[in-house]
C-alpha positions in Angstrom: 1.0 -27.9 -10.5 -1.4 -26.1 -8.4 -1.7 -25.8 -4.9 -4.4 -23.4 -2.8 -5.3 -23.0 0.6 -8.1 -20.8 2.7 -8.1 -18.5 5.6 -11.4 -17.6 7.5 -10.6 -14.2 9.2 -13.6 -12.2 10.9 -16.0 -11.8 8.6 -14.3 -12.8 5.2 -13.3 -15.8 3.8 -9.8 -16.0 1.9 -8.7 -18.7 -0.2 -5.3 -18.5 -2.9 -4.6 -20.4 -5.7 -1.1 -21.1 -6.8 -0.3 -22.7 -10.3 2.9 -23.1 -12.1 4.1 -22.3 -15.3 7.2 -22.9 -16.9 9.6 -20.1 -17.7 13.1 -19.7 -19.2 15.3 -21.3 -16.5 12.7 -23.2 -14.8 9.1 -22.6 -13.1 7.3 -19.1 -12.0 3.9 -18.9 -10.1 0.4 -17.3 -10.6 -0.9 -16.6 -7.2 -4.7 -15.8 -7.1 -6.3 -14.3 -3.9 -10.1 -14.1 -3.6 -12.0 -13.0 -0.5 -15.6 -13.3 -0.5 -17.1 -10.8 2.3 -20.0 -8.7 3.7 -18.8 -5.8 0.8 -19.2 -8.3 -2.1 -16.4 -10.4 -3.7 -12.5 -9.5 -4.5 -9.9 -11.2 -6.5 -6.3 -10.2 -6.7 -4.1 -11.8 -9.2 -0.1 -11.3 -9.4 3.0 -13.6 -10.5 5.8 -14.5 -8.3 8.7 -12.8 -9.3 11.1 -15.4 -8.4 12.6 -18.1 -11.0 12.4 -21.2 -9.0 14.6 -24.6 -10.7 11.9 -27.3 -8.9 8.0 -26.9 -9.7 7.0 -27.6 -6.0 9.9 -24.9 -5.1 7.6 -22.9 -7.1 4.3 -23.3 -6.0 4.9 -23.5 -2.3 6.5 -20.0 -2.6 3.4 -18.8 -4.4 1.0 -20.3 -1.3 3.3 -18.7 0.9 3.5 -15.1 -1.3 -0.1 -15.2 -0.9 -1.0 -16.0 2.6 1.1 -13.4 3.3 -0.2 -10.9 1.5 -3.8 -12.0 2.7 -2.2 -11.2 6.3 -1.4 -7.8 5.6 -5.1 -6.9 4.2 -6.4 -8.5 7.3 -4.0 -6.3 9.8 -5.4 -3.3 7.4 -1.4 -3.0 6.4 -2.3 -3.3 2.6 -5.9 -1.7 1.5 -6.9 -2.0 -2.1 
């Protein structure tokens, strides 16, 4: 399953990619984050470390694990 969403922030544009795979014990999430700015492109890739039983369980928690983290390069809380 694979759910994404976007953020337009200032002067970059955001967009993450959840997709599900299965895993012992149920479903785990690749989150993707890609901003595409005045610097050039970035992408950020990192699994979910959480074991979720239901798939959609799963990828909303990804969405979520990755708008947030979007939110904390934007507020300049994160830099990479």
């Amino acid at each position: 399953m694979n759910l994404s969403g976007r953020v337009n922030e200032g002067n970059g544009n955001w967009s993450v990619t959840a997709k599900t795979h299965e895993a012992e014990g149920g479903f785990i999430c690749q989150i993707n984050v890609t901003a595409r700015n005045l610097h050039g492109d970035f992408t950020h890739e990192f699994k979910d470390s959480h074991i979720f039983i239901a798939e959609q369980d799963a990828v909303l928690h990804g969405l979520r694990e990755g708008m947030i983290w979007i939110d904390l390069e934007i507020s300049r809380t994160i830099r990479v």
